[in-house]
C-alpha positions, 0 to 999 in steps of 0.5 A: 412510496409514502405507505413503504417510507412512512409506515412500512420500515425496513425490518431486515437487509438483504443478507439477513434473512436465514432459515429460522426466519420462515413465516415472518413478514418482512420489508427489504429496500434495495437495487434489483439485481437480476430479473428473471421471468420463468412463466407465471413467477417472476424472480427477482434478486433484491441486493443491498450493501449486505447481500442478495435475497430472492424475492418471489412474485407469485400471484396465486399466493393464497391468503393475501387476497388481490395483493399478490396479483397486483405486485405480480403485475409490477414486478413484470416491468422491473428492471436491472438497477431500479430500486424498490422496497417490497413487503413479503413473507419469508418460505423455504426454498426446499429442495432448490436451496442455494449454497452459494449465498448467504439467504440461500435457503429462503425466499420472500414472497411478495405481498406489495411492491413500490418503485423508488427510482426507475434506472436507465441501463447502466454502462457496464453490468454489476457483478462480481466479476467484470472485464469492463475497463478500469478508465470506464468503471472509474467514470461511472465510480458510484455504479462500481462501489455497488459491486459486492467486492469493492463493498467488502474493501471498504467494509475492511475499511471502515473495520480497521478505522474504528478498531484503531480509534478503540485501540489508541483511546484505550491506551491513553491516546488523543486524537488531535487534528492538524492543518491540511494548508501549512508552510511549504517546508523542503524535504521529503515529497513535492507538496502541492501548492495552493495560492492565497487569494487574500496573500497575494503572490503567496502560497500554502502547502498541502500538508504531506504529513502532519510531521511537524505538527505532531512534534509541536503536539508532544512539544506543548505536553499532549504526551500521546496523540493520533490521527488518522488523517488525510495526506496529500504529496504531487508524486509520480502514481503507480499500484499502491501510490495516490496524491492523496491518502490516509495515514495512521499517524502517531506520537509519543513523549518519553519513548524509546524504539522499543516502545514504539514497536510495541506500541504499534504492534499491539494495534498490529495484533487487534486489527487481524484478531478482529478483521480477519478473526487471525491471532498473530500470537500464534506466528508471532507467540512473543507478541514482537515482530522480527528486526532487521538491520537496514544494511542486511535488507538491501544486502540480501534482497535489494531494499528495505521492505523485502517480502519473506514469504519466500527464500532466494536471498540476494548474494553481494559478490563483489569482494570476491570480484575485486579479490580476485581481478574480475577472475576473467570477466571483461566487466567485472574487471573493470570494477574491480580495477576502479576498487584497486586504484582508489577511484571508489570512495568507501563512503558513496555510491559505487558499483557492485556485482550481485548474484541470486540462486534459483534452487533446481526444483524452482529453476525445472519449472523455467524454460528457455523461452520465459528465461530470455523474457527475463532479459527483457524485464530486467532491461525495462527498469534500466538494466544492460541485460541479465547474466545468469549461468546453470550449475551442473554436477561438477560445479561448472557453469553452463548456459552461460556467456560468464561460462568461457572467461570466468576463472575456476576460482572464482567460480567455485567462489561463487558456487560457494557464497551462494550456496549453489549446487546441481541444477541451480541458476544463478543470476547476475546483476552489476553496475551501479548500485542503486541499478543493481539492487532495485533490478535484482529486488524486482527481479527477486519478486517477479519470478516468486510470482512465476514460480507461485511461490505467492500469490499475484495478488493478495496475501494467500493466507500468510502474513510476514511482517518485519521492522527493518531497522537502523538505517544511515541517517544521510543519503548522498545525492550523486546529481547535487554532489551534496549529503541529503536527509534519508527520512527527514532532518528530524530524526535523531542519529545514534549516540555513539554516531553523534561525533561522525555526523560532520566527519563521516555522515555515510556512516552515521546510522539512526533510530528510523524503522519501517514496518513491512508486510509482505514486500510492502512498507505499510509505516515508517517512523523514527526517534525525533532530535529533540537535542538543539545541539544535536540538531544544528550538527545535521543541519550543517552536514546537510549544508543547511546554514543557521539563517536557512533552518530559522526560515525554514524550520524556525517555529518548531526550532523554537519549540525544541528550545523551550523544553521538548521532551524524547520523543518518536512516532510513526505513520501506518498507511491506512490504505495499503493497510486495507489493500493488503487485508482485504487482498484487493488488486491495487489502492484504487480498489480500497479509496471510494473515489481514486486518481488515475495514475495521471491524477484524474479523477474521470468522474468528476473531470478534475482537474478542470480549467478555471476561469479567467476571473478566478485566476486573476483574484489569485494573482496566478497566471497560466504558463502553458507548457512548450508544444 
């Protein structure tokens, strides 16, 4: 191993040699990925992070002596994953040229052969692609990362970190850090806890963001900063959500929305030009992204992060429901009773009747049988069940339970707010309104998927991004009866809401955006309160009394009262943003060493016990959950 390590350095990776390179001597390390013994050559494929090439063992290569036969006689015992380094002279493969890799017109004949480590057979075997569990590649994750895919993810990865650290530097930008272990403040995400050994009975939190730190940096005059920094928030977990992630996370003095986005888009832009070689200029030719007030969002698709790489927009019918009494339908006349007599305030939550036009060459494609699983997919997000009705040519409604009690003014109301016509299927949700829009929004995104109007997973090619802008700044809390913060307490309403936030907080809107890519919201942000008078308003509208915001939130309140200047960020997730990017299937695909949905980490067993004695010096004691 000394001669290979000490004298003979790598000359090249293994997927660096090409046709131009014939006749040179060459060293390459790597992890056998295949054997192959054909009768007199045994053929191997070395990989690296970098690619495959083919060596050769040929011990009648004439010119090198005793060499050949002696690599020749090693290479017979080689198996799948030890790691070596050989020394070998780049031939042409002829006629026997493979295509399909990147080395694929050479060869290496080896001269000399070392075994660096010996590999016991591993669980699973590494390719491409593989049916092997998740749960077993995730115990095993540092023989996954040798896969080729979740090396190219990564590749994106580590592209994205160092073109967004360019970006910001050379606009005027400082990276700054802040603490992971902070003061556990309200709001937002549950923090995990960590107990303080030399404060007993005392806890930190671990930073969910670096949110009010970032404050305190345009606070004491740093002007531009960014991080991209590690987050950590005790959620439930699913397809783009892990307790811990990566934020891009931003912050500027003396800015308004706009120059945030276009901030942000600028850094957008370079990421695509140089990750995947595509100018958004020519999709998007103004260098701005698409707005979209919050209210129209969830009124056409359900929330604020719509994909629209398709059509199919959501209709609210409700008005026409309560104009016209229900026009004969049992539950929709129950609703529109409640509008009639008051029982719903125009401030809160209520319910609503939605509907969604199927145009007939998507509708064709939908058999009865894959229409009835609807039903079930709707119910398993906690939906009743799933009204739907065909259009025919006369305008009537076939198919459909709605069909026989429904007037024929309100059906032709319908047909016309949705823009219905031959053939058509049109569905219904109705009930509460958070039910009914997250129903019909996944409902919206499901039958997009089955239809292959996109992709199931990755991008397809087409990228659609959009800033959904001017949401409500409270959001009432139906279980506490109380007006809670929508984005957190900090962010700074419009001018001319300002007088509403005590009188009417439901209609307060405010400067908080979201940047979504293709259904996914890859950042959010807003214009921060700098305004004590201001602030103290939207603490009392959120119940919060002077005494609590000064034990809560005193350090940066003082910090707003020894001259802040305007100021507003945004945090861009870094992990969704190589999810998306790189096409992989879910977060875990894009973070080294991922959580399970549960939060384990199956490799290492962590969570783990902890001894007793550990526990004690914590002044912690186990309560262990009822059985």
């Amino acid at each position: 191993m000394a001669r290979f390590i000490d004298e003979l350095k790598r000359t090249h990776r293994c997927g660096d040699l090409r046709a131009s390179d014939e006749g040179k001597e060459v060293v390459l390390f790597g992890w056998v990925s295949s054997y192959r013994d054909h009768g007199g050559c045994v053929f191997i494929d070395l990989r690296d992070r970098d690619g495959i090439t083919q060596l050769v063992f040929d011990p009648d290569l004439s010119g090198h002596g005793d060499l050949p036969k002696q690599s020749y006689a090693q290479a017979q015992a080689l198996r799948s994953e030890w790691v070596i380094g050989v020394r070998g002279v780049v031939k042409s493969r002829g006629a026997m040229k493979n295509p399909k890799l990147a080395t694929g017109e050479i060869e290496v004949h080896a001269l000399e052969l070392t075994v660096f480590n010996k590999a016991d057979t591993p669980p699973f075997e590494i390719t491409d692609d593989i049916d092997t569990g998740e749960e077993k590649r995730l115990q095993y994750r540092y023989l996954d990362l040798r896969r080729a895919p979740l090396q190219r993810t990564l590749r994106v990865r580590h592209q994205i970190n160092q073109i967004v650290r360019r970006y910001f530097d050379a606009n005027g930008f400082l990276e700054l850090e802040t603490p992971f272990m902070v003061k556990y403040t309200p709001g937002g995400a549950r923090n995990f806890l960590v107990p303080s050994r030399m404060n007993a009975g005392k806890f930190y939190a671990l930073a969910e963001s670096p949110q009010l730190f970032k404050q305190l940096y345009m606070c004491a005059g740093f002007d531009r900063y960014f991080q991209i920094v590690k987050c950590f928030r005790d959620e439930a977990l699913r397809l783009d959500r892990q307790p811990e992630f990566t934020q891009i996370d931003v912050e500027m003095s003396f800015v308004n929305q706009d120059d945030v986005f276009a901030t942000m888009e600028g850094m957008i832009f370079a990421v695509w030009k140089e990750v995947l070689g595509i100018d958004l200029k020519e999709k998007y030719p103004s260098g701005r992204f698409p707005q979209m007030p919050f209210e129209e969002s969830m009124g056409k698709y359900g929330n604020d992060k719509p994909d629209l790489r398709f059509g199919m927009p959501h209709t609210d019918v409700t008005a026409l429901v309560v104009d016209h009494a229900g026009g004969g339908v049992p539950f929709w006349k129950d609703i529109a009773d409640k509008f009639a007599s008051g029982a719903y305030r125009k401030d809160l939550p209520t319910e609503i009747v939605k509907a969604m036009r199927v145009p007939a060459e998507h509708a064709a494609k939908l058999s009865r049988a894959e229409l009835d699983k609807l039903e079930d997919f709707v119910k398993g997000m906690g939906s009743k069940g799933l009204a739907r009705a065909k259009i025919d040519g006369q305008g009537n409604w076939t198919q459909s339970p709605l069909a026989k009690t429904i007037t024929p003014e309100l059906r032709a109301k319908i047909n016309e707010a949705v823009g219905a016509s031959e053939n058509d299927l049109v569905f219904f949700q109705f009930g509460k309104e958070a039910t009914v829009q997250t129903v019909m929004a996944n409902l919206r995104v499901h039958l997009a998927k089955k239809l292959g109007l996109i992709p199931e997973v990755g991008h397809g090619g087409n990228f659609e991004l959009l800033w959904v802008v001017n949401p409500p700044l409270f959001e009432y809390d139906d279980e506490k009866k109380t007006w809670a913060a929508a984005h957190h307490a900090f962010t700074r309403p419009h001018d001319d809401c300002v007088d509403l936030i005590e009188k009417d907080p439901g209609k307060v809107l405010c400067w908080r955006y979201d940047l979504v890519l293709n259904g996914f919201e890859i950042g959010g942000g807003s214009i921060r309160l700098h305004d004590p008078e201001v602030q103290a308003k939207v603490f009392r509208a959120l119940g919060i009394s002077d005494d609590e915001a000064k034990q809560k939130f005193g350090f940066l309140l003082d910090a707003l009262r020894y001259g802040a200047p305007p100021h507003g960020g945004i945090a861009v997730g870094m992990d969704r943003l190589a999810m998306l990017l790189s096409g992989a299937e879910s977060l875990r695909d894009v973070i080294p060493f991922p959580k399970t949905q549960k939060g384990q980490d199956l490799m290492t067993d962590a969570p783990n016990k902890v001894e007793p004695e550990q526990l004690r010096e914590l002044h912690v004691r186990i309560v262990e959950p009822p059985t």
